[in-house]
C-alpha positions in Angstrom: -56.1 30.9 13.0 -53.1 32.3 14.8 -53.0 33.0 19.1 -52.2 36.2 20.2 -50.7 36.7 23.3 -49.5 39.5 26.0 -46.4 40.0 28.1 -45.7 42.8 30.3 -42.9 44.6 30.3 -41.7 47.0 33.5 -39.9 50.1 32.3 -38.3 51.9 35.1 -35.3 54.9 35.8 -34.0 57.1 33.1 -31.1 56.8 30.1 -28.5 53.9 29.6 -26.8 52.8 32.9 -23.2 52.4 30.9 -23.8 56.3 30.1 -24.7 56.7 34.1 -28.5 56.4 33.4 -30.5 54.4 35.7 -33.0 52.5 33.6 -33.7 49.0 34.8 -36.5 47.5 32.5 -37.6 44.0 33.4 -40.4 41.3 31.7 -42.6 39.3 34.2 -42.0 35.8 34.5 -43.4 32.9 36.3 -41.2 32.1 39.4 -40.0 28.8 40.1 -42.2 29.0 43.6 -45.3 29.5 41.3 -45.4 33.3 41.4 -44.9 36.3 39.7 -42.1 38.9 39.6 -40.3 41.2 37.0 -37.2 39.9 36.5 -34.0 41.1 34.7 -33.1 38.7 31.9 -29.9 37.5 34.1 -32.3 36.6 37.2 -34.9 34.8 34.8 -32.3 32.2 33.3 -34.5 28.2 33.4 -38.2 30.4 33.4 -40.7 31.2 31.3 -41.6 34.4 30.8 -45.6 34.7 31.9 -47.9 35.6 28.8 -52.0 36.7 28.9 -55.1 36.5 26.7 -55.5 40.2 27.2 -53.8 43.3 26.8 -56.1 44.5 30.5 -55.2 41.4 32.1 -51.2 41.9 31.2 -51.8 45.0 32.6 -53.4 44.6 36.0 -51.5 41.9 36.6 -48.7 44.2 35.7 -49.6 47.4 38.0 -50.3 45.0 41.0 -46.6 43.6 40.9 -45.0 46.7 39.4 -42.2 48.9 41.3 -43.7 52.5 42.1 -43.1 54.6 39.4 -42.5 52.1 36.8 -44.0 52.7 33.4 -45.7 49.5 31.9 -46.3 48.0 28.3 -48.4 45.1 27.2 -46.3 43.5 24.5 -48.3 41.5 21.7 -46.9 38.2 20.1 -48.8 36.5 17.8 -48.1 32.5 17.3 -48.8 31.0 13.5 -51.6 28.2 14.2 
């Protein structure tokens, strides 16, 4: 039996900054201190990113931390048993 697993992903701003968009899209991750934050891939170098059971609790989790605004997706993974 595989596990399934969610992270959250934080999509926020509009079009490709090198085309003079403003997105800035981050995943959450577990902070070194113990939290949580969405982090940009740069910030989050040495920590895990933070994964749940379920696609609702990805997602509270998700709209309790998230920037105001911010669009969010639960992002399945599924790891072979």
């Amino acid at each position: 039996m595989s596990t399934i697993t969610y992270e959250v992903w934080e999509f926020f701003g509009r079009g490709d900054p090198f085309f003079g968009g403003s997105a800035d899209d981050r995943v959450l991750y577990e902070t070194a201190d113990g939290g949580l934050a969405f982090l940009r891939g740069y910030e989050a170098h040495g920590l895990q990113r933070r994964r749940f059971h379920t696609v609702l609790a990805a997602l509270a989790i998700g709209r309790a931390l998230a920037r105001p605004g911010a669009k969010l997706s639960a992002v399945k993974f599924t790891m072979p048993a």
